[in-house]
N, C-alpha and C positions, 0 to 999 in steps of 0.2 A: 550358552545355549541361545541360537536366535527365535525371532520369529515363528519362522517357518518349524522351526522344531517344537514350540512349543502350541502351537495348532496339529500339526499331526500327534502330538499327547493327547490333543482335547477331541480329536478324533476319535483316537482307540478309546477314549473312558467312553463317549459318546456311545462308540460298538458293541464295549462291555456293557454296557447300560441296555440298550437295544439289544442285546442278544440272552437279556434276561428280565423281560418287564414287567413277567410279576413279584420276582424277587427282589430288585432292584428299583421298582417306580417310585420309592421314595426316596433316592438317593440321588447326589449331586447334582440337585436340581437349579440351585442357585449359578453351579459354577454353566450349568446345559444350557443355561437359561440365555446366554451369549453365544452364539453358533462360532465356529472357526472363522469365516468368513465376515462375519462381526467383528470379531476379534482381530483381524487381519487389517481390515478399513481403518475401525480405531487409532489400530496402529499407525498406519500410513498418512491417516489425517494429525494426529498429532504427535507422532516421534518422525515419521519420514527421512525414515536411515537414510534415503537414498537423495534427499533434499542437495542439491543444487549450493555451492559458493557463491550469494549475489553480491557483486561488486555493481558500484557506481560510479558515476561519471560525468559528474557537474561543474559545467564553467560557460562562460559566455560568449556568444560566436569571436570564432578566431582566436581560442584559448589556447590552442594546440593540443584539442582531446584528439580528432582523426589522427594526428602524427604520431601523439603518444601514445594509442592503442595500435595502429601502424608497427610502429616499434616493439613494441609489450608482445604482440602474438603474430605477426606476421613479417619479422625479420628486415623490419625497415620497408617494406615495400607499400608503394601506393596503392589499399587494396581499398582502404575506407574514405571515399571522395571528402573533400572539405566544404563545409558550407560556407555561402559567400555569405547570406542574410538568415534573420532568424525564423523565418517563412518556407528555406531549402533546410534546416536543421532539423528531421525527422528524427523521432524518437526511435531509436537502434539497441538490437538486441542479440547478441555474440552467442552462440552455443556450440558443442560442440558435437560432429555427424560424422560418420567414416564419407560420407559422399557430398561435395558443398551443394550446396543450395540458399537460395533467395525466396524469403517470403513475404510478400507485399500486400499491408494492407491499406485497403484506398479509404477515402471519407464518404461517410454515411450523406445521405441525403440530406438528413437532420445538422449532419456539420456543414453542408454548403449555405441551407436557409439560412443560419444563424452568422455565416459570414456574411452574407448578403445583406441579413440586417443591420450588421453591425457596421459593413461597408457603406451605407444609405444613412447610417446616423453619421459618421465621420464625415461623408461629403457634405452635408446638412451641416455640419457642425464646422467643416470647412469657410463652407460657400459665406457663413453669418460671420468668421473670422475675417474672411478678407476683404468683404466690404466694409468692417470696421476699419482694416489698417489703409483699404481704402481712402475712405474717408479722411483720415485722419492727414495722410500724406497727401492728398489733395490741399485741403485746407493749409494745410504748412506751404505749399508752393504755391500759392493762390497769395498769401498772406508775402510772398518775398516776390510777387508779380512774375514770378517764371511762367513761360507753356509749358504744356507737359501733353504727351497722348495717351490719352485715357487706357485704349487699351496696353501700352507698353507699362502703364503705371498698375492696371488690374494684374496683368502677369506677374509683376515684382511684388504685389504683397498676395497673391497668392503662394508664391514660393516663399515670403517670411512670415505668412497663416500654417503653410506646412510643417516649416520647421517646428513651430511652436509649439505642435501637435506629435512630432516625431520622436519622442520620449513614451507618448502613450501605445503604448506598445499595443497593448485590446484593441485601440481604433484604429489607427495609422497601420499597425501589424494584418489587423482582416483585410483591410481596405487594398492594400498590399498584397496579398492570399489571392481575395476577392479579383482583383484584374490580374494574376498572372494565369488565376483558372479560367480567365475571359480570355485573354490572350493566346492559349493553348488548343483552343478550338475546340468545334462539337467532336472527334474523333478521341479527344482524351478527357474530355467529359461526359463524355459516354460512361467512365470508368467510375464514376461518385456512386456509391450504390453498390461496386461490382462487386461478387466475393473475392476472397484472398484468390493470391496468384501465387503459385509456387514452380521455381526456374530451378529445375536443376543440371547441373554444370560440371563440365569434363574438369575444370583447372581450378584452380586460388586464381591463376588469369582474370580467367573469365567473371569471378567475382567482381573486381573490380573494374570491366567495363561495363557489364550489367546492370551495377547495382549505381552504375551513376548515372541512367537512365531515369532511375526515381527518385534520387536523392542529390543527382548531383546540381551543383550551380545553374547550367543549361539543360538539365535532365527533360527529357519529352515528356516524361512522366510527371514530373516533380510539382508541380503546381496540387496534384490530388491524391499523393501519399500521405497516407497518414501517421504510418510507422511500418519499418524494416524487419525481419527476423533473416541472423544468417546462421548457418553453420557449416563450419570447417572442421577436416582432420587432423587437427593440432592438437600433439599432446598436452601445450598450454593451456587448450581450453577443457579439457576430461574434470571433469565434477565442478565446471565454474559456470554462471552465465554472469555475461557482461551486458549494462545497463545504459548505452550511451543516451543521456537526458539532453536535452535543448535548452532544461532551463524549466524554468514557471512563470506565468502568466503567460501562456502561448493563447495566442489569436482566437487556435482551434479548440472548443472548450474541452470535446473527449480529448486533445493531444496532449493537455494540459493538465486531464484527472488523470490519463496513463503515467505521464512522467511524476507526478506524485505518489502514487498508488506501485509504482515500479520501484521506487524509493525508499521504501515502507517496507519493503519485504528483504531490503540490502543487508549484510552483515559488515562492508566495510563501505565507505563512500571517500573518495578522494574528489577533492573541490579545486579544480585548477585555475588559476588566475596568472595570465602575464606576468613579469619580472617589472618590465617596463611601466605597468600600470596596476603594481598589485593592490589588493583588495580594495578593489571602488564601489562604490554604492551599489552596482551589481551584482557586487560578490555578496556583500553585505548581507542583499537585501534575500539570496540565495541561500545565507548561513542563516537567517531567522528564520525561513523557512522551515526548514531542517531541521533545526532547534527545535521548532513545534509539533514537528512528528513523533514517531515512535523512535524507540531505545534501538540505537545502531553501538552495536561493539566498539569499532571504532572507525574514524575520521582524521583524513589527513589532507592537508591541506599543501598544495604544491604548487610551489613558480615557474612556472612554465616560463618557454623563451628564452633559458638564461642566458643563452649566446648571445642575443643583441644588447644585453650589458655589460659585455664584457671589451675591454678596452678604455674604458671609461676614466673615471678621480679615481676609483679602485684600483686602478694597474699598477701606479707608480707605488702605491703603498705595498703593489703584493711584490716589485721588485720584478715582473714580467711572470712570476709564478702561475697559473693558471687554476690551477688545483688554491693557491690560498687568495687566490681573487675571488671564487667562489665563496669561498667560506667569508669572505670581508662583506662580498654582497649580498649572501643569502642573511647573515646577521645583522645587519642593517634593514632588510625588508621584513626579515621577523620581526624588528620592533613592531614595524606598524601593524602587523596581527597580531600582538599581545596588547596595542592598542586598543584594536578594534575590538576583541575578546570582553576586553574591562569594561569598555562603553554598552556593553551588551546587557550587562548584570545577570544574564542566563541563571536557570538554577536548576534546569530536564539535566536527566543521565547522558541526552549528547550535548549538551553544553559539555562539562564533563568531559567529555570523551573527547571533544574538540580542544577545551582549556588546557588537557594534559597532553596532548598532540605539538600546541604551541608551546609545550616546555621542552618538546626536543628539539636535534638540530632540524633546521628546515629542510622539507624534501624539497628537491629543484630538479628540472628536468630540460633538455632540449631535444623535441623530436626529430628536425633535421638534423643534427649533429649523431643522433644516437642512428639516424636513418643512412646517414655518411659512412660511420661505421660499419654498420650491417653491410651496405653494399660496396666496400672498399676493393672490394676484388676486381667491382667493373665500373671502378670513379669513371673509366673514361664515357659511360654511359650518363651519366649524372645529367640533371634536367637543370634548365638556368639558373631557378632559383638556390639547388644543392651547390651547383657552381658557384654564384654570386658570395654566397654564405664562406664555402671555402677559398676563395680568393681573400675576401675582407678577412679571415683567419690568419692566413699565411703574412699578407699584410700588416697586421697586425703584432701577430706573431712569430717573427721569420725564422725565429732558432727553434721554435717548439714545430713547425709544420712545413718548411722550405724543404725538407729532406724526401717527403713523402714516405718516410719508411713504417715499420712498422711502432715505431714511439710515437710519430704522427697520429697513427693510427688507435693507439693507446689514450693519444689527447684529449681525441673525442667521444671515446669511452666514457671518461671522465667527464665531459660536458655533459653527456646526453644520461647519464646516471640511471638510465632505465632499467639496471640488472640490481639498483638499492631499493626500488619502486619494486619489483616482481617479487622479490622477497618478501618487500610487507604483506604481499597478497600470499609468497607459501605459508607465512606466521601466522595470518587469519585464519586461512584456509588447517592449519592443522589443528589453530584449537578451537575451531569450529567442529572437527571430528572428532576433539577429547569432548568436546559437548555434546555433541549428537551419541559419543559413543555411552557417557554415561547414563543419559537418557534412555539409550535403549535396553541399557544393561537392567535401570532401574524398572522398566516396563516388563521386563520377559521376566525380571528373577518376581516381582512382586504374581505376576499371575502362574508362575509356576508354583509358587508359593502356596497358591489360592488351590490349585489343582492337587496338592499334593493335600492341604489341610481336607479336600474336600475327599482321598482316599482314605484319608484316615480313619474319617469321622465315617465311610464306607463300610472298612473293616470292624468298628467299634459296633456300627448299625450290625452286621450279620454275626458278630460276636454274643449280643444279646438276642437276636432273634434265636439263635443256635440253644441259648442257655434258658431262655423263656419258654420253647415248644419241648424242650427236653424234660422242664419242671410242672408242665403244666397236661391239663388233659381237657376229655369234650366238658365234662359236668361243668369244670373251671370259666370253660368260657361261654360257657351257654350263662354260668351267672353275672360275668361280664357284659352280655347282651343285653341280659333282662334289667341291670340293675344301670345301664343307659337308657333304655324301654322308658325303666320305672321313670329316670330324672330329663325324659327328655322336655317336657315343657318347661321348667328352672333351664335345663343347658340353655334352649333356647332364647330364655328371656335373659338370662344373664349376659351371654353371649354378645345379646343385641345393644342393652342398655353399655356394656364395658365398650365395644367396639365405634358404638355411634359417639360416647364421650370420643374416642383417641379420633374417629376421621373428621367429627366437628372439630375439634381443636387443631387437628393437621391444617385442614381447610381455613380456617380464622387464620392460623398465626403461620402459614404457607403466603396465602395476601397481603395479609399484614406487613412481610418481609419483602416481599415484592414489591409490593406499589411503593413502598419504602424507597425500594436500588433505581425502581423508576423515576420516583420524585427528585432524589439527589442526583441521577443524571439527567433529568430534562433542566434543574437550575442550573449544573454545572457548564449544563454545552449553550443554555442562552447567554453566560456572564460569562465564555469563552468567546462566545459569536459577537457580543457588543463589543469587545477590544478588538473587533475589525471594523468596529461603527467610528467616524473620527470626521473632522472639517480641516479641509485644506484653504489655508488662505492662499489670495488670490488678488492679482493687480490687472484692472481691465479699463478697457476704455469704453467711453459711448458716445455716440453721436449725438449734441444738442444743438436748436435751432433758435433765432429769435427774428423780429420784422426790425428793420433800423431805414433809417432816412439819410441813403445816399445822393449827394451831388453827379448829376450826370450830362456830359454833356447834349448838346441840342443837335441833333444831324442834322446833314444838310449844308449847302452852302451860306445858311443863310446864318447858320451855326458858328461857322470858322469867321464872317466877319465880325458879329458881337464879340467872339473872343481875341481876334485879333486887334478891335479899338478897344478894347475893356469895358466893354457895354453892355456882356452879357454874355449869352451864349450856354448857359446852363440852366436847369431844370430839375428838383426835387423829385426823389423815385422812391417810392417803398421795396427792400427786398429782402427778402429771407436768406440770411446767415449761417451756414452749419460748422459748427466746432466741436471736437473729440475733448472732453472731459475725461481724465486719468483718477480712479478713485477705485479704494481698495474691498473689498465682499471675500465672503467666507463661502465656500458649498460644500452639502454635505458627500461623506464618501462612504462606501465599504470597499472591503475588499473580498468580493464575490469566491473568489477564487479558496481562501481559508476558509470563509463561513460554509462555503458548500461541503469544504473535506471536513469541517467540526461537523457536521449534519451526518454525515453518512461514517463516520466513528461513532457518533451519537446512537446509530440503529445497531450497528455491528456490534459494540462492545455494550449497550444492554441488552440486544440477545444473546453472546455470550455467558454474560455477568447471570441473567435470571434463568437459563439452564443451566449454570452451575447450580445456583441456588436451590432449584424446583428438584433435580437429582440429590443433593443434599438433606433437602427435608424430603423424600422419594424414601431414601434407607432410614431415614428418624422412623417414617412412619409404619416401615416392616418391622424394626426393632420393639416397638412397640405395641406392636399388633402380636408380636411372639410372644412376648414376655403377659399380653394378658392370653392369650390363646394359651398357654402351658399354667398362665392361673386359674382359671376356671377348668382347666381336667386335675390339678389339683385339690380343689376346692372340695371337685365331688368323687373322688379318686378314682380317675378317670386312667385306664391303662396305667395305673399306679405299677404292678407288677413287670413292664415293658422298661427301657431301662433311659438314657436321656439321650445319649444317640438317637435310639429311635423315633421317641418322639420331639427331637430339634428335626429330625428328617422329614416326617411329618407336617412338623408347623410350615417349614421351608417349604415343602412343594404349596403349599397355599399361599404363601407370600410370592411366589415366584409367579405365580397368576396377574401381579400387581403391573399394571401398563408401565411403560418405560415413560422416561420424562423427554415430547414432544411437539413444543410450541406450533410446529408449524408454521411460519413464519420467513418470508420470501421477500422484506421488505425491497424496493429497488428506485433511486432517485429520482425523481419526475422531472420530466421534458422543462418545463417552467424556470426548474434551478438549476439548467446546466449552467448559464454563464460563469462565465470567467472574470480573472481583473479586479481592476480597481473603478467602481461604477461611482454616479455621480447626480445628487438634486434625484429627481421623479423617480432617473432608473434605480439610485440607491434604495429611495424610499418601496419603491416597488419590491425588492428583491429581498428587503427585511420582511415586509410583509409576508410572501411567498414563505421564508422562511420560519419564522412562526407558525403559520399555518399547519407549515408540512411536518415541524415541530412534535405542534399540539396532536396533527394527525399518527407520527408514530406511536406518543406518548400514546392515543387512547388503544393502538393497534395491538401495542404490546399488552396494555392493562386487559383489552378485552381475551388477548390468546391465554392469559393467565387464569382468568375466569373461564376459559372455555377449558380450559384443561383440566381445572380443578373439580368441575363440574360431569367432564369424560368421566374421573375415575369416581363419584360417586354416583355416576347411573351405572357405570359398567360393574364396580366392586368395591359398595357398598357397603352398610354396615348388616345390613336383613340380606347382601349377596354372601360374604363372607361367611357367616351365620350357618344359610344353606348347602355352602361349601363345604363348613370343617362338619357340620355332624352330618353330611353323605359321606365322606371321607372317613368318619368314626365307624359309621353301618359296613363302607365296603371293607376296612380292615378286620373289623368282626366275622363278616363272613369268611375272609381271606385266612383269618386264625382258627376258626372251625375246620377247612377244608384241608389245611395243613397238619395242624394237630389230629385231623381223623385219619393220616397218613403220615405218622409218627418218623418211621424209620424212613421210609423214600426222602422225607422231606429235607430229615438235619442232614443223608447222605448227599440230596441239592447243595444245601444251602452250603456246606464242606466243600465239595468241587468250585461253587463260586467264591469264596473265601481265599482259595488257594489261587484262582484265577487271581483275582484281585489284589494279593499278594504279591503274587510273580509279577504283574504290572506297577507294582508298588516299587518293587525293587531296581527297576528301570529309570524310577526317574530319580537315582541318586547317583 
């Protein structure tokens, strides 16, 4: 039974309910108390049958992810342009549409300022580099008596100031950003700000001359994309989206929390790195990332390019074999990622997932080879580089590909392994739907469950009403009335003293538990955030100066004859000296870019965490408020003769009054701590600070919606509200038992037709 079927259950009880409200107002009120449409949301926000396959797709420019996903869903064909730099590698996002389409979204306003400034600190931080190397190589040629022209020497340490810097990806990367959206002019700058663009398109064609409009290397667009959204009519892609990432620490700080936060939601993530240069510090530094995120199923990790290793020390061992070249070269590069694994010391569920990833054989893939493949039908269409690649094969290997036949064609099947990669994703992909499918199973059988328990206890209610008006007459309960009459000042004060104990103590130890879950995650997420606090050593040079007493000669003609008889001719000068001093300094760092995503987990999962909790002590506090609300009609034998159906039906409609558990809470990360990166000295120390602040500020955000919550439900129901609830609710049932029992026979032949109703509905949901 799904969803939908078990909301049209809760409909019909809903109707039956409604279609008899005075016979029935006490009944299944806990289960009413959740509309279908509640119930349907619930559903959809936490089982969402209909949840999406997220793959990912992390590696470093020119990894061969455009080839490999080229391959993977669109048959070899050039659809997904390649980026040249990591400034054209837009964050891309694959889905699947009966009709294609392009959806582009450009950069905020707030991402161009933040370029801008970031591009103003780098030139700054440029311009003080290369009058150092400056200097430095002045003095060196000064010191060996060469000329030299100043500006030809400015130019050449300005371009080894650059280099220097060209690793820094946050600065060199904006700076980079920064002038190609200079360069682009006012007509595509117009565009920062604009809303999304959506192209839709007659072909898969047209996909990919469109889309390299904004993402491509020379794209017109490309300089103020911020990220891509496409979709095609590919069966490959029906229940998947594809997450192609650029990476982390991108320039742009939204591009930078998207490819994270995209990442986060993946069920499998494949991390591509070259054959040629597998797992480098950028791969590395990619897998620690990851590693710090949330719980990914699983992680694989794949060598890309393996056709430009082939031919290599490996060939002669494989005896020209092709297929066991591979396997000689993919297990010789596994070493170094069970390497890299160890050095990690990881101990998250994707470490994990990754560790036991590098215990199989290695995935390896080439996308032009697998692209060669696909379009073998129209080789002679094939572009230089498809050429290039199968000439050096055939060269190579003249008896496996001299023939061109179709075992050639087989060969590079086997190179391009892209049909052993798609499988991983069908294997995810289906026990991603034994998961999803348990989930949902366990979601619909528990509230049918709940519906069915809430029939019973229906039929058990008008079983005793039926047998109560039958046993009973007016005298009966006219002394039932009187004899609440008589005890209603005790009801009352009892009532109030029993109740105000259980909602003080809800309230104390409701806080108590909270500021609790609060406390343990504002320490957890500062002593997660300082292991991004850390000092890079550092080798620099400076300029220092001193006055010294040079020998100079005497101009003049009068100068060349003292020095030509040796008579003279010279003249003591004072002059100042400048020399570069090499000496080593520490600065401090963060890395912005973690500290920001531990901040914004930090709000997310203690709002999650303390509405679980405040819904948890929510039913404490109903259970409890029943159990004394049915001891005090006890006490003073209160509807004693009614039977426990009825009055659990009873207590529950008054419980069911109780507010639902609703912090309220909209927290959203301030302008202040978008950056990104690995910051450095003032800007580090500034952005700890920020940090903290905004810290302390959610911490007291949350404590106060906790207070303000617990404080709703004692203005709104109370222990003197409650109170005045259940003995109005005692007066209207009294009345309601006079007016029935003064209409003996109409009443049990009612409450009979509804019994039987209820019944027959009863029998439906088995």
């Amino acid at each position: 039974m799904d969803i939908t079927e078990i909301c049209n259950i809760k409909n019909r009880l809903q109707n039956l309910v409604d279609s008899h409200p005075s016979e029935l107002a006490d009944c299944a009120s806990e289960v009413l108390s959740v509309s279908s449409e509640e119930l349907m949301q619930q559903y959809n926000e936490k089982m969402n049958p209909h949840r999406l396959l997220h793959i990912g797709l992390v590696g470093r420019v020119k990894a061969g992810k455009s080839s490999l996903l080229n391959s993977l869903f669109f048959g070899g064909k050039d659809i997904l342009p390649k980026a040249a730099t990591p400034m054209t590698a837009a964050l891309t996002m694959l889905n699947y549409s009966e009709k294609p389409y392009v959806k582009i979204n450009f950069f905020t306003q707030d991402d161009y300022d933040r370029l801008k400034t970031k591009a103003a600190d780098y030139n700054r931080k440029l311009e003080e580099k290369t009058k150092q190397i400056f200097a430095k190589k002045a003095e060196q040629l000064q010191k060996k008596g060469e000329k030299f022209d100043e500006n030809e020497l400015m130019e050449k340490a300005r371009k080894l100031a650059a280099g220097e810097f060209s690793e820094n990806i946050i600065l060199s990367g904006a700076a980079d950003q920064y002038q190609m959206i200079q360069n682009a002019g006012d007509a595509v700058r117009s565009y920062i700000g604009h809303q999304s663009e959506i192209i839709e398109l007659d072909s898969i064609e047209d996909v990919g001359s469109r889309l390299g409009e904004y993402v491509g290397s020379t794209g017109k667009y490309t300089a103020v994309t911020n990220n891509v959204e496409i979709g095609f009519p590919f069966e490959t892609l029906k229940d998947i989206t594809v997450v192609d990432t650029p990476g982390f620490d991108d320039p742009v700080p939204s591009r930078d929390a998207q490819a994270r936060n995209a990442l986060k939601k993946c069920d499998v993530i494949f991390i591509l790195s070259p054959a040629g240069q597998f797992c480098n510090q950028e791969d590395k530094n990619n897998i620690e990332k990851i590693e710090k995120g949330e719980a990914v199923p699983e992680i694989h990790v794949i060598a890309s390019k393996i056709d430009s290793e082939l031919g290599n020390e490996s060939m002669d061992a494989a005896n020209g074999n092709i297929k066991e070249e591979i396997r000689l070269i993919t297990e010789t590069i596994q070493e170094t990622l069970k390497s890299l694994i160890d050095s990690m010391h990881g101990t998250s569920t994707v470490f994990e997932a990754l560790k036991k990833s590098a215990q199989q054989p290695l995935l390896y893939t080439s996308g032009i080879c697998q692209s060669l493949y696909e379009t073998w039908s129209s080789r002679r269409e094939w572009k230089d580089e498809e050429s290039d690649v199968w000439e050096r094969l055939k060269e190579t290997y003249p008896d496996a590909f001299e023939s061109e036949d179709d075992s050639a064609k087989e060969q590079l099947r086997i190179i391009g392994n892209v049909d052993v990669i798609h499988q991983k994703i069908l294997d995810v992909r289906s026990k991603k739907d034994e998961i999803l499918a348990k989930v949902r199973d366990d979601f619909t059988a528990k509230q049918l469950s709940v519906i069915r328990e809430a029939i019973k206890e229906t039929l058990d209610y008008l079983k005793e009403k039926v047998a109560y008006i039958k046993s009973s007459d007016i005298n009966g309960i006219k002394a039932e009335a009187e004899k609440q009459q008589e005890n209603y000042a005790g009801l009352k004060g009892d009532f109030t003293e029993i109740l105000t104990g259980i909602f003080d103590d809800y309230a104390v130890n409701c806080r108590e538990a909270c500021n609790q879950i609060i406390r343990d995650f504002y320490s957890g997420t500062k002593d997660a955030a300082k292991n991004e606090r850390g000092h890079a050593d550092r080798t620099g040079t400076r300029t220092e100066s001193k006055d010294c007493t040079v020998q100079v000669k005497d101009a003049g003609f009068g100068g060349k004859v003292k020095r030509l008889f040796g008579v003279g001719g010279y003249h003591d000068e004072i002059r100042t000296k400048y020399y570069n001093v090499n000496y080593n300094y520490t600065v401090r760092t963060i890395n912005a870019s973690e500290v920001r995503s531990i901040l914004c987990d930090f709000a997310t999962g203690l709002r999650e965490t303390l509405e679980i909790e405040v819904d948890k002590r929510r039913n404490q506090l109903k259970a409890k408020l029943k159990s004394g609300i049915l001891e005090i009609w006890a006490k003073y034998q209160i509807q004693e003769n009614l039977g426990n159906a009825t009055r659990n039906a009873q207590a529950n409609l008054i419980l069911s009054k109780i507010p639902d558990c609703d912090l309220g809470i909209d927290w959203k990360l301030p302008e202040s701590l978008q950056s990104g990166g690995m910051l450095e000295e003032e800007e580090a120390d500034s952005f700890w600070d920020r940090f903290v602040q905004e810290q302390t500020n959610v911490k007291t955000v949350y404590t106060d919606a906790v207070k303000d919550f617990l404080s709703d439900i004692k203005s709104t129901f109370d222990a003197a509200t409650t109170t005045e609830l259940i003995l109005s609710k005692m007066k209207e049932n009294i009345d309601k038992l006079l007016n029935e029992v003064s209409n003996k026979n109409a009443t049990l032949d009612n409450y009979n037709r509804i019994y039987a109703e209820v019944e027959e509905f009863s029998k439906s949901l088995y």
